[in-house]
C-alpha positions as CSV (number, residue, x, y, z in Angstrom):
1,X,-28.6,6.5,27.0
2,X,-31.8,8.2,25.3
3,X,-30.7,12.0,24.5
4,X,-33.8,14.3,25.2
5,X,-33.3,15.6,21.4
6,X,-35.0,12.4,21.1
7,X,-38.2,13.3,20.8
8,X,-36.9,16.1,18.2
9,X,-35.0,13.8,15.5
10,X,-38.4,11.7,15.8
11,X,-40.6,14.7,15.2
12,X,-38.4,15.8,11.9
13,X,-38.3,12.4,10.9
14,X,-41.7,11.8,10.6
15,X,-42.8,15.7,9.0
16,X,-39.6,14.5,6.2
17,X,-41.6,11.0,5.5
18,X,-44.7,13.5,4.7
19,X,-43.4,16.2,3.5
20,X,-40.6,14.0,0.7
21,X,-37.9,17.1,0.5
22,X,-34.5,16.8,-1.4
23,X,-32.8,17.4,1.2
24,X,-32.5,18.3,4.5
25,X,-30.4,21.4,6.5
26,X,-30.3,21.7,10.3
27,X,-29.6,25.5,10.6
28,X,-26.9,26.7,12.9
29,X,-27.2,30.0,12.8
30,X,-23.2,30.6,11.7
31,X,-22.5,34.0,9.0
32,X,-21.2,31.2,6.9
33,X,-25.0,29.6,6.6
34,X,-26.5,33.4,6.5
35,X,-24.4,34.2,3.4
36,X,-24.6,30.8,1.4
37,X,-28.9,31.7,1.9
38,X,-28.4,35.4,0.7
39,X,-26.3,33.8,-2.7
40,X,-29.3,30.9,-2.4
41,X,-32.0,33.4,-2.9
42,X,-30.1,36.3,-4.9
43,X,-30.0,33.3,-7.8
44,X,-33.5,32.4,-6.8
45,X,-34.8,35.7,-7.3
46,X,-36.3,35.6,-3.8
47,X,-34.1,38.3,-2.8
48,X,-32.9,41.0,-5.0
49,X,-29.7,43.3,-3.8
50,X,-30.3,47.2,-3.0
51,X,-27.5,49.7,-3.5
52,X,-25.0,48.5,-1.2
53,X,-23.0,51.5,-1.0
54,X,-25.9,53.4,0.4
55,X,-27.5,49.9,2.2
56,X,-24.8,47.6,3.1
57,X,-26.0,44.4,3.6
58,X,-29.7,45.2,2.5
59,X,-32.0,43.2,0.5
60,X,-35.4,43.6,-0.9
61,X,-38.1,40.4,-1.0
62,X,-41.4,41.1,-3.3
63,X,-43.4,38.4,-1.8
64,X,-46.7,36.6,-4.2
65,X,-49.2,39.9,-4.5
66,X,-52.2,37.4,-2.9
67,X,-50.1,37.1,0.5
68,X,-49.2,40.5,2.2
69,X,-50.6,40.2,5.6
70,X,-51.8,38.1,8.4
71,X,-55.6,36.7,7.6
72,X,-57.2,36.4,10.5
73,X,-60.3,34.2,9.6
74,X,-58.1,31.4,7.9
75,X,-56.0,31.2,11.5
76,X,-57.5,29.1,13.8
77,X,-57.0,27.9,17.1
78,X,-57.3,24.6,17.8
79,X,-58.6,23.3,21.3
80,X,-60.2,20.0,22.4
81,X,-63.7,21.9,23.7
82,X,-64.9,25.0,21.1
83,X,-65.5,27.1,23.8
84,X,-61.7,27.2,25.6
85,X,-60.5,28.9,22.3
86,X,-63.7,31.4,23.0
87,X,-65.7,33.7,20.3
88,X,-62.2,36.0,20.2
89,X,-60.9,32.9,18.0
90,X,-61.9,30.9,14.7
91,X,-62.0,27.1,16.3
92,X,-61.7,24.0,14.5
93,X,-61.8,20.6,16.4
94,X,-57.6,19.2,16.7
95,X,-58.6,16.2,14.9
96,X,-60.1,17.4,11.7
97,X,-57.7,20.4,11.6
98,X,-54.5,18.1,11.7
99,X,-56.3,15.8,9.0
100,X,-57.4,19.2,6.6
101,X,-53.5,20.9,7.1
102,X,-51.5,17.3,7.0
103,X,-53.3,16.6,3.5
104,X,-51.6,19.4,2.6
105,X,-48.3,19.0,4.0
106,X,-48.1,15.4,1.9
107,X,-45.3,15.8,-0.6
108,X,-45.1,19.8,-0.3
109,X,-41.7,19.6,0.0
110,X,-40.3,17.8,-3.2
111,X,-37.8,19.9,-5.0
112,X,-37.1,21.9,-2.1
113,X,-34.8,22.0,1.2
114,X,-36.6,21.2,4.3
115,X,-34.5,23.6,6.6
116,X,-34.9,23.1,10.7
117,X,-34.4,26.0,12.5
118,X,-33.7,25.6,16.4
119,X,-34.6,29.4,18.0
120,X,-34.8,31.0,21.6
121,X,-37.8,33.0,22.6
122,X,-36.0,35.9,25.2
123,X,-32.0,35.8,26.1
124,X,-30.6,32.5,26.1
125,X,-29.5,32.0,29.6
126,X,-33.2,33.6,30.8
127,X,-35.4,31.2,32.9
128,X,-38.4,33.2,31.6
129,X,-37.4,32.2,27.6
130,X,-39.0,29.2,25.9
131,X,-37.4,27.4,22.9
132,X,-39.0,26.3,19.6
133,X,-38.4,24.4,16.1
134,X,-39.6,26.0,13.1
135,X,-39.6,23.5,9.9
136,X,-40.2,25.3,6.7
137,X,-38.9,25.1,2.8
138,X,-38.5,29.1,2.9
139,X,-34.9,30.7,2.7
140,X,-36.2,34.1,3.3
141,X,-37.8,32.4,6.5
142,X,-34.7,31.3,7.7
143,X,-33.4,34.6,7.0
144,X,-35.9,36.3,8.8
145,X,-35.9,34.0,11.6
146,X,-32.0,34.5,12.2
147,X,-33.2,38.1,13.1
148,X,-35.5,38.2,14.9
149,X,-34.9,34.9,17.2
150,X,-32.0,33.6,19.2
151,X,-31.6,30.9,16.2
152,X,-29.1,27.9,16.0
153,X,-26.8,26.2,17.9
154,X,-27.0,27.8,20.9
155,X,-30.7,27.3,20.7
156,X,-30.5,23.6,19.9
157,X,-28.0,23.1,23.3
158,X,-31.0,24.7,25.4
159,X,-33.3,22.2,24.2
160,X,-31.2,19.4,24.8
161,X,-30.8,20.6,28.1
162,X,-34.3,21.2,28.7
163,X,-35.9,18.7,26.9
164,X,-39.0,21.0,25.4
165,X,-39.7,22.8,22.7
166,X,-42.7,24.3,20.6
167,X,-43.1,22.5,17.5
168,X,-43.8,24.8,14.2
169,X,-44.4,23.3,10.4
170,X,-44.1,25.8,8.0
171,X,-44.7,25.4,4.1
172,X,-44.9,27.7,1.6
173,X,-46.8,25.3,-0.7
174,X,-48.3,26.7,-3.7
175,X,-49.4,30.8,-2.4
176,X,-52.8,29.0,-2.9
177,X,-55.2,31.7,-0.9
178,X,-57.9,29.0,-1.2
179,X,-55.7,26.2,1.0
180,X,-54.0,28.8,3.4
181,X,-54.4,27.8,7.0
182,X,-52.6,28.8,10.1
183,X,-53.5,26.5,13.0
184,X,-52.5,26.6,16.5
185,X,-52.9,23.6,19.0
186,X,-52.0,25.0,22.5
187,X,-52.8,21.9,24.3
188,X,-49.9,20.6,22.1
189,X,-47.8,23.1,21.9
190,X,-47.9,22.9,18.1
191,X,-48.1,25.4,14.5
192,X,-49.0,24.0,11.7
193,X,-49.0,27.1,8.6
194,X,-49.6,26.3,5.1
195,X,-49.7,28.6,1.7
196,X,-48.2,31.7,3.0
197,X,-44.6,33.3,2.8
198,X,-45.6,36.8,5.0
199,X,-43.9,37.0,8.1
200,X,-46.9,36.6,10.6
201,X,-47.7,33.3,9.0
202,X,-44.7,32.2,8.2
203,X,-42.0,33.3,10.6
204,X,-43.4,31.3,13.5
205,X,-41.4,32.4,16.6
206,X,-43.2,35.7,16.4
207,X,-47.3,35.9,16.8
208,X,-47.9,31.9,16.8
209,X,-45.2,31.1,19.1
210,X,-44.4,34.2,21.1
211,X,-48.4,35.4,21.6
212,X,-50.9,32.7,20.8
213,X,-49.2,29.3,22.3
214,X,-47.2,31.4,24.7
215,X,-50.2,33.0,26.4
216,X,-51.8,29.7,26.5
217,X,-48.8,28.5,28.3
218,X,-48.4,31.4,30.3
219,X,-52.2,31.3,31.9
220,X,-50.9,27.2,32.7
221,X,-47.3,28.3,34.0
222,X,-48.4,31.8,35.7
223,X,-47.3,34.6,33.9
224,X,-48.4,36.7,31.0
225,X,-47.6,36.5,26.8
226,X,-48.3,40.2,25.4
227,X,-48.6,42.4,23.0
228,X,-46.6,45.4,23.9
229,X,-43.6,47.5,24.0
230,X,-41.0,47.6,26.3
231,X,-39.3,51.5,27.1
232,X,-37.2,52.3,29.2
233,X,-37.8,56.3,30.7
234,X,-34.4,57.8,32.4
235,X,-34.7,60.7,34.1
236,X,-32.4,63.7,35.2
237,X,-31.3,62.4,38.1
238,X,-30.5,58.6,36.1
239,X,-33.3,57.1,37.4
240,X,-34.9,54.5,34.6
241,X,-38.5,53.1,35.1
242,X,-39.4,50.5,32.5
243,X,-43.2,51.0,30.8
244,X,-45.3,47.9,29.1
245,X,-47.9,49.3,26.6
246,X,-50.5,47.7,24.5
247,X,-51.6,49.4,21.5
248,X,-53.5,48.2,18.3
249,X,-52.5,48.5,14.7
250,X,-51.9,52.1,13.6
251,X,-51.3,53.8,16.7
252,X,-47.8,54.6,17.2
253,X,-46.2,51.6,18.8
254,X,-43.0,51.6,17.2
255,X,-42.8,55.3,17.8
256,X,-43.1,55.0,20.9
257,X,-40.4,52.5,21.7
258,X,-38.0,54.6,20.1
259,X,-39.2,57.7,21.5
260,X,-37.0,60.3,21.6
261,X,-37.3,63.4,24.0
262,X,-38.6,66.9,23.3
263,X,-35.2,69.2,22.7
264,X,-35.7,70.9,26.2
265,X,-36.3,67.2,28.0
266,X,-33.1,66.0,26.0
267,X,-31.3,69.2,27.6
268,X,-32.5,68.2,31.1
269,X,-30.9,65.0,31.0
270,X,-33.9,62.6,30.0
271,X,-33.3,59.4,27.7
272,X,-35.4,56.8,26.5
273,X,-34.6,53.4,26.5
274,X,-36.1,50.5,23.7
275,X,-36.1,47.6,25.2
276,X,-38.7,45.7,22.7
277,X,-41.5,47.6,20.2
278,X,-44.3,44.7,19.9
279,X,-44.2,41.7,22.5
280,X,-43.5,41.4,25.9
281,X,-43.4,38.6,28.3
282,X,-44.3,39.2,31.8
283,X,-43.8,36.9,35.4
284,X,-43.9,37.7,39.0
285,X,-40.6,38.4,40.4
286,X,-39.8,37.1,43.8
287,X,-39.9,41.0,45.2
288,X,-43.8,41.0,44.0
289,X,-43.2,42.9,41.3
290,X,-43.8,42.1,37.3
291,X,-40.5,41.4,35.7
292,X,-40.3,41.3,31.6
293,X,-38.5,40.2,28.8
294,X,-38.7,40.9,25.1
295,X,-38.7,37.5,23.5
296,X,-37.7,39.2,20.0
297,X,-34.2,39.6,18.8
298,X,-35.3,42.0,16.2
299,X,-37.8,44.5,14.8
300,X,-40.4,43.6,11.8
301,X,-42.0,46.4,11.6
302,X,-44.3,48.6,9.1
303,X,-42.3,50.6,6.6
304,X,-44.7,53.3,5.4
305,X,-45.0,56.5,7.7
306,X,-41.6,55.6,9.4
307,X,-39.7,58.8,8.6
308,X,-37.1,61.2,10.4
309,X,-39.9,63.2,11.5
310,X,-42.0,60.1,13.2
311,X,-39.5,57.8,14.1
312,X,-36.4,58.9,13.5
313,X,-34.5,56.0,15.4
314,X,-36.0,53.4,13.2
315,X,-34.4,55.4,10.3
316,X,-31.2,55.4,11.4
317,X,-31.1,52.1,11.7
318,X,-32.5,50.2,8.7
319,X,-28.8,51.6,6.0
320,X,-27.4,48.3,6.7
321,X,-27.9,44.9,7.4
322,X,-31.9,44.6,7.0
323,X,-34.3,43.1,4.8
324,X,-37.0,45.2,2.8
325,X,-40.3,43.5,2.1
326,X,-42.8,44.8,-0.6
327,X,-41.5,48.5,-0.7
328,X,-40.8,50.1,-3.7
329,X,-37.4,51.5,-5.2
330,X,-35.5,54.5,-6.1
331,X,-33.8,55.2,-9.1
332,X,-30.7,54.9,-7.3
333,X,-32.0,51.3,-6.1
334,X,-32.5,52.5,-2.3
335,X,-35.8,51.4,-0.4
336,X,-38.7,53.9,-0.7
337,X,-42.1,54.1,0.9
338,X,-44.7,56.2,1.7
339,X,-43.8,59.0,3.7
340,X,-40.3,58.4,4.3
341,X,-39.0,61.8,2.1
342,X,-39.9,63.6,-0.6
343,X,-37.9,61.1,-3.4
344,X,-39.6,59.6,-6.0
345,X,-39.9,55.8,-7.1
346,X,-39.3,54.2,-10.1
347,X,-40.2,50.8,-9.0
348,X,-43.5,49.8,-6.6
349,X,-43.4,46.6,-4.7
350,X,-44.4,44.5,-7.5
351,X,-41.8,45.4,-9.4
352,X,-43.5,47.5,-11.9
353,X,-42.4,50.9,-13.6
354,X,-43.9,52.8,-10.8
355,X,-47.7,54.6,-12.0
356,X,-49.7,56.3,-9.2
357,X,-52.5,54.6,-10.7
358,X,-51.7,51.5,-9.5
359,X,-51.5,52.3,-6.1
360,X,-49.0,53.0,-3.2
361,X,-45.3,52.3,-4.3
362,X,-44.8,50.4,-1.1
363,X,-47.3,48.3,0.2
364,X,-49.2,49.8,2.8
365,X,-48.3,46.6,4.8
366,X,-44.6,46.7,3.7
367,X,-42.2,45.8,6.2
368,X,-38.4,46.1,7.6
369,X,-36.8,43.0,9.3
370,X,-33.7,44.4,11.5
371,X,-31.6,43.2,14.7
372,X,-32.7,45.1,17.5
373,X,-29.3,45.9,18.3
374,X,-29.0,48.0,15.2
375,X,-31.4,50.3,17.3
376,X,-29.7,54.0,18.5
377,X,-31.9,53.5,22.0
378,X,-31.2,49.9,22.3
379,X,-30.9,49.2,25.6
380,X,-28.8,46.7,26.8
381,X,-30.9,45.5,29.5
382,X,-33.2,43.7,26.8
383,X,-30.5,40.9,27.3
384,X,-30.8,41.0,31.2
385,X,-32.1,37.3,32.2
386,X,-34.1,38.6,34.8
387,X,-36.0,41.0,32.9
388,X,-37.0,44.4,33.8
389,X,-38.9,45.6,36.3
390,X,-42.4,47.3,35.0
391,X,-43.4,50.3,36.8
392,X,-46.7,51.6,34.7
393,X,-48.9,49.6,31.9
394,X,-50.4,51.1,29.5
395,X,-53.3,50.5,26.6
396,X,-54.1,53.0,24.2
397,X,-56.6,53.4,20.9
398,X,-57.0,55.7,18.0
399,X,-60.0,57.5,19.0
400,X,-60.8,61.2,17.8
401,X,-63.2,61.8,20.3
402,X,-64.6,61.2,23.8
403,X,-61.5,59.5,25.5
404,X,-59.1,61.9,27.4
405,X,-55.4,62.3,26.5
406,X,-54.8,60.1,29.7
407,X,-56.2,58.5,32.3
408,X,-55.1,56.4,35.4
409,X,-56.9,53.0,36.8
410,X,-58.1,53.4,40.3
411,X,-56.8,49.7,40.8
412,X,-55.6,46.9,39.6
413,X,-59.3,45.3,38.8
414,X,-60.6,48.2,36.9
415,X,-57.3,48.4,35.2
416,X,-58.2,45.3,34.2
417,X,-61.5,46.6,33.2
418,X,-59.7,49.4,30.9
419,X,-57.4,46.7,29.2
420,X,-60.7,44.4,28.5
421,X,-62.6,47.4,26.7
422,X,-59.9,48.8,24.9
423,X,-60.9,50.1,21.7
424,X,-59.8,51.6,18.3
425,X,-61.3,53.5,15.3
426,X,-60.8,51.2,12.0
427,X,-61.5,53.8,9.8
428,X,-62.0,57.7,9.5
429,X,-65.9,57.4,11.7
430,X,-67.7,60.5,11.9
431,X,-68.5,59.2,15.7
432,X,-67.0,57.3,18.1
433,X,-69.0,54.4,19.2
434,X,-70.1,52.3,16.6
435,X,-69.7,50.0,13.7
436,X,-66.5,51.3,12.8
437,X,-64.7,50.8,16.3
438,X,-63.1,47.4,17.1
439,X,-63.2,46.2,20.6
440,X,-59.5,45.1,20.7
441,X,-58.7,43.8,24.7
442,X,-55.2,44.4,25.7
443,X,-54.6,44.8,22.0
444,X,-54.8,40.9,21.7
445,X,-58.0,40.6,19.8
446,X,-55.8,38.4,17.5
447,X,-53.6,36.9,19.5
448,X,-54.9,35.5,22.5
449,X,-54.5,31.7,22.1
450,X,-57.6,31.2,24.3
451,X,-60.9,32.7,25.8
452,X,-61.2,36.2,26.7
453,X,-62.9,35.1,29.3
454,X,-60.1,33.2,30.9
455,X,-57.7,35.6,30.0
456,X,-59.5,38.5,31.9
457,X,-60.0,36.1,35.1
458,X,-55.7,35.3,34.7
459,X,-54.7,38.7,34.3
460,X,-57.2,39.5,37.5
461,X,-55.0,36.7,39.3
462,X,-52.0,38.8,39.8
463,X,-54.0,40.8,42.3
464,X,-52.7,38.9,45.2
465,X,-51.2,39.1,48.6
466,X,-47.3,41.1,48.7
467,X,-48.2,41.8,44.8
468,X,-46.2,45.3,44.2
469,X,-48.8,45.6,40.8
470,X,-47.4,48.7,38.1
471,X,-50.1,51.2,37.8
472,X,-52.0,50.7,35.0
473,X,-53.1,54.2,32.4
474,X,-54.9,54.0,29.3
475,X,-53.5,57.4,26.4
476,X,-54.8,58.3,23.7
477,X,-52.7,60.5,21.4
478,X,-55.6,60.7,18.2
479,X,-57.9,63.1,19.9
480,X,-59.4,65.8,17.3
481,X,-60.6,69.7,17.3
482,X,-63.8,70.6,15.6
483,X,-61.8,71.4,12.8
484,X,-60.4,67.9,12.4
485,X,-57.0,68.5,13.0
486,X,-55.0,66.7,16.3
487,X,-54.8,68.3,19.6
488,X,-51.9,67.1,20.7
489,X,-48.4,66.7,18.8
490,X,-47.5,63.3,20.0
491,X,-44.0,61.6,19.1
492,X,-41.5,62.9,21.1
493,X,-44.0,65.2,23.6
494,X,-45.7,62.0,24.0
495,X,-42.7,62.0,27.0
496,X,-44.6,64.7,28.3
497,X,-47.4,62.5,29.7
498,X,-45.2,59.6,30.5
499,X,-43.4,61.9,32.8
500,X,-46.9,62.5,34.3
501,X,-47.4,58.5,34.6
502,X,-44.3,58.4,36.7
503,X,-45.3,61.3,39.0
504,X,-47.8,59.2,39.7
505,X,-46.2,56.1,40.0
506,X,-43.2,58.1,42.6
507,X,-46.4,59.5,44.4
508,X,-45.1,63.3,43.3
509,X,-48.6,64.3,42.4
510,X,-51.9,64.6,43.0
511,X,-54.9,63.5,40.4
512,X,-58.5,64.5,39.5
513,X,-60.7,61.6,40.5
514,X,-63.5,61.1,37.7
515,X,-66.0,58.0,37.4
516,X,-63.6,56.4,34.8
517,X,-60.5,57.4,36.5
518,X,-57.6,59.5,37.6
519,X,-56.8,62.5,35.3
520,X,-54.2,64.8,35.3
521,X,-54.5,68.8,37.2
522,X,-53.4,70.2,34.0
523,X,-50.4,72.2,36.0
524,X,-49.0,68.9,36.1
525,X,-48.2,68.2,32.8
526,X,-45.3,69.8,31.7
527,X,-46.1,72.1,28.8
528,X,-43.2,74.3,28.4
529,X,-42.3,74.8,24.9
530,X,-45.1,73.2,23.8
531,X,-47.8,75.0,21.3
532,X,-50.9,73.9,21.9
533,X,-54.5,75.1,20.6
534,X,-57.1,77.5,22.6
535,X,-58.5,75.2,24.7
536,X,-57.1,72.1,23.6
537,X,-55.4,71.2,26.9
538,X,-59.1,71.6,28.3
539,X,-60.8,69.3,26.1
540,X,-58.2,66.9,26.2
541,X,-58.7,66.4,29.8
542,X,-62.1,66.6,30.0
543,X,-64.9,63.9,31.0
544,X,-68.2,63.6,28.8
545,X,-70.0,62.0,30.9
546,X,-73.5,61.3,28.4
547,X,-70.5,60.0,25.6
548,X,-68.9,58.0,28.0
549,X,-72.3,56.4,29.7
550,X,-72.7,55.0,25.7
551,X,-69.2,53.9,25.8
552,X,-69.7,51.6,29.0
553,X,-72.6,50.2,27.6
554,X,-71.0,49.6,24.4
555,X,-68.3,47.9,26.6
556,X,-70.9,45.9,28.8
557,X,-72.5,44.1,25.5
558,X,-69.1,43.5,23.9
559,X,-68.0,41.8,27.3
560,X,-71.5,39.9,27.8
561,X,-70.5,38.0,24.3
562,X,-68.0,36.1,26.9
563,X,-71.3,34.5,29.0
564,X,-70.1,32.7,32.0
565,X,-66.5,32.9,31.5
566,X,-66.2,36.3,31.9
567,X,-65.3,36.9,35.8
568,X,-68.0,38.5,38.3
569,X,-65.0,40.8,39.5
570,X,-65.2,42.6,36.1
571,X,-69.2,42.7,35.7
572,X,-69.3,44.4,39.3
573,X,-66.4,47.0,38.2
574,X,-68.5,47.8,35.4
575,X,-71.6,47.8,37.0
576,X,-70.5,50.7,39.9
577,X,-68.4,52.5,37.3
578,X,-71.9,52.8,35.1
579,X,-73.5,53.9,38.4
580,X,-70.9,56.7,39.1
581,X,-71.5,58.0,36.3
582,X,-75.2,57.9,36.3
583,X,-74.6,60.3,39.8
584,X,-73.0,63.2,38.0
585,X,-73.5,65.9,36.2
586,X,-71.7,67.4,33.4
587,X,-71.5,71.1,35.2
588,X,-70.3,69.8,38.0
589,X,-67.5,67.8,36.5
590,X,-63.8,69.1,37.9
591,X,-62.2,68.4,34.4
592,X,-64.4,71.5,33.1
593,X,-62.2,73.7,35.2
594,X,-59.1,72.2,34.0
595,X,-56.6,75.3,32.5
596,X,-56.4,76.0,29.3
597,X,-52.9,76.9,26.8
């Protein structure tokens, strides 16, 4: 009787015959596989051991100084018609990209192991988790990959049963920046990555399977693959509500899925709950609400600026059991990085006697690789099957000027509108609209495996009969005084206006109805204990409504770039939200009279 792995030993088969390894290793997932790969690459010199009395069970990887991060223009996505992967993605036709990448592939492998690593996207026994197959010649892949998926046997039994999987080649190849390609083929449910060891090219569970395919097969299969954080906000009386939020590089992410509460909210009885920091995974329960998952198992996340006094929880849980990429080292052989204390390197992430003229120790893109479970907030719930039941969205951007500390869609559609024109500065602009902010929708800008356009008109889909929608808010923590410094704290009193969300959400309060949206009375923020500047609380809740008529125009031409794809729903949102504004005044605006600290 045909077995439905079938199709599987064919597929490996066949990228073997091209790629001519010495071998090949089905991984299982076991301790007994993990360590012989740790003594594999500790000989190698692919891993080198950090002070294990101090870091038990850490290791550091100093990956080729040419590959340190993603590179957006070499990773393409690969659709029959130009125009379904939209002008949010580098296209190349399927045929010609399988013939460039599998030139490529021909003989990669000789000298090396070919390793096959089955892997779970979500909890095992969840219907909303989707399997894969990763096949790479990288250890420290495998490594990774047993972190941060659901990886082995257990994984492999799933696909038996289910008879589907996504398919993901992987080579190192030569580090060769001029034949590095990461392609995508959605209508194939396929990865093909070539010339890069760093994890978003390379470990191919996270961004190519869990964001770019899996939206693509979300949009077909009715839900949604995003990139946000799951938390999980108790209150006093041990109520939780879970939040989704999308943020783009550099704006507190990670910090915010391991919040933890202000010393007098920690004395009232509030806790926060992490239930994933960077992808989420969203489907209509049968109650009308959105239900999510974290499809991660683990955290890969940006070393430098995670300290005790920004993320505390991260700290804690990165002195055992993790692997270190591209930061420097102490003299006592501990990881370092930028701002984690005031130590000093000996070593940067090259491996040279560390000499501030050469730079950052760490790498500025230097990362951990940790089982969420090593997590102090962990919450269990990110194993629950069923997911979690989302209560509030929210998008956010660095912005250090015009945009209020919070604001709250009026519904669903222009929710949709906030998500499609969120922004965030990319370096330190003197002003706000311009060349040096990115129009980054839903924080997916690289992500999305297919048009914006078609994305926006999905995500509007959910707007449908019995649909119990979260409220959707947009935050933005960045804004600045006129002598440049922050206005609000943010970390931990970041709580402060997620308590405000879910007032909102519980119906407890009321809001100050603007042209762009819902804004807090600012007597309902909880401010107690908190210092803030003369007159910050007023400026951070205030409407500027000349600023923000060039901000919806900026958002109109960024959205016209989409032509006919881009759904009527949104152009008519944007078109009475313009005209609101164009009907008030600045004096007369009720944010003016907001209360000041």
């Amino acid at each position: 009787m045909p077995s439905k792995l079938d199709a599987l030993n064919r597929w490996v088969d066949e990228v073997a015959a091209r790629t001519r390894p010495d071998r090949v290793h089905w991984c299982d997932g076991s301790e007994a596989e993990s360590r012989a790969l740790t003594e594999l690459m500790l000989k190698s010199g692919d891993l080198l051991e950090l002070n294990q009395h101090t870091h038990p069970g850490c290791y550091l990887h100093r990956s080729d100084p040419r590959d340190v991060a993603r590179v957006e223009k070499v990773t393409l996505i690969c659709t029959k018609n130009e125009i379904d992967a939209g002008p949010n993605n580098h296209w190349m036709a399927p045929a010609e990209a399988h013939k460039k990448i599998d030139a490529l592939f021909d003989g990669c492998m000789r000298g090396r192991t070919m390793y096959v690593i089955p892997y779970c996207m979500g909890p095992l026994g969840s219907p909303y988790a989707r399997c894969g197959v990763e096949i790479t010649d990288s250890p420290y892949v495998v490594a990774n990959m047993r972190i941060m998926t659901r990886m082995g046997t257990a994984a492999l039994e799933r696909i038996e049963r289910e008879g589907r999987f996504v398919r993901g080649q992987h080579s190192i190849g030569t580090l060769d920046p001029a034949q590095r390609w990461i392609m995508h083929f959605p209508e194939e449910l396929t990865i093909k990555s070539y010339g890069s060891g760093y994890g978003g090219n390379a470990l191919l569970g996270k961004k190519c399977h869990a964001l770019r395919i899996a939206s693509f097969q979300a949009r077909s299969e009715g839900w949604l693959a995003e990139h946000m954080l799951i938390v999980g906000i108790e209150n006093p009386r041990g109520e939780i509500h879970y939040i989704a939020a999308a943020f783009p590089s550099a704006c507190g992410k990670t910090n915010l899925a391991m919040l933890i509460p202000p010393e007098g909210y920690r004395r009232d009885g509030w806790k926060v709950w992490t239930v994933g920091d960077d992808i989420c995974w969203i489907t209509p329960g049968k109650d009308g609400r959105l239900y999510a998952i974290n499809p991660e198992a683990g955290y890969f996340g940006v070393a430098p600026g995670t300290s005790n006094k920004t993320n505390p929880n991260a700290v804690k849980m990165l002195d055992h059991d993790a692997i270190f990429t591209n930061v420097a080292v102490t003299a006592d052989n501990d990881p370092w990085w930028e701002g984690l204390d005031d130590r000093k390197p000996v070593r940067d992430w090259q491996g040279r006697d560390y000499d501030p003229a050469n730079g950052p120790a760490a790498h500025p893109n230097s990362r951990f690789t940790v089982r969420a479970t090593q997590c102090p907030s962990w919450s269990p719930e990110a194993e629950n099957p069923e997911g979690v039941p989302i209560s509030a969205i929210v998008f956010g951007g660095r912005r250090k000027s015009l945009v209020p500390l919070v604001f709250e869609a009026r519904d669903w559609t222009h929710g949709v509108l906030v998500g499609a024109g969120l922004a965030s500065e990319t370096t330190a602009a003197a002003t706000d609209v311009g060349v040096n902010i990115r129009r980054d929708p839903m924080a997916m800008k690289p992500f999305c495996g297919y048009n914006f356009g078609d994305y926006f008109a999905h995500w509007l889909s959910f707007d449908r009969p019995n649909a119990r929608l979260p409220k959707i808010f947009h935050v933005n923590w960045f804004r600045k005084g006129q002598d440049g410094k922050f206005l609000w704290p943010g970390f931990g009193d970041n709580l402060r206006v997620l308590e405000w969300m879910l007032k909102r959400v519980n119906g407890e309060c009321g809001a100050v109805e603007t042209p762009i949206g819902l804004l807090p009375h600012a007597e309902d923020l909880n401010t107690d204990g908190l210092h803030l500047a003369d007159g910050a609380l007023n400026t951070l809740l205030a409407l500027e409504a000349e600023g923000w008529r060039a901000e919806l125009q900026a958002i109109g031409e960024y959205l016209d770039g989409y032509g006919d794809r881009l759904p009527q729903d949104l152009r008519d949102e944007l078109k009475n939200e313009r005209t609101a504004l164009e009907d008030v005044n600045e004096s007369s605006l009720p944010q003016k009279k907001a209360a000041t600290l």
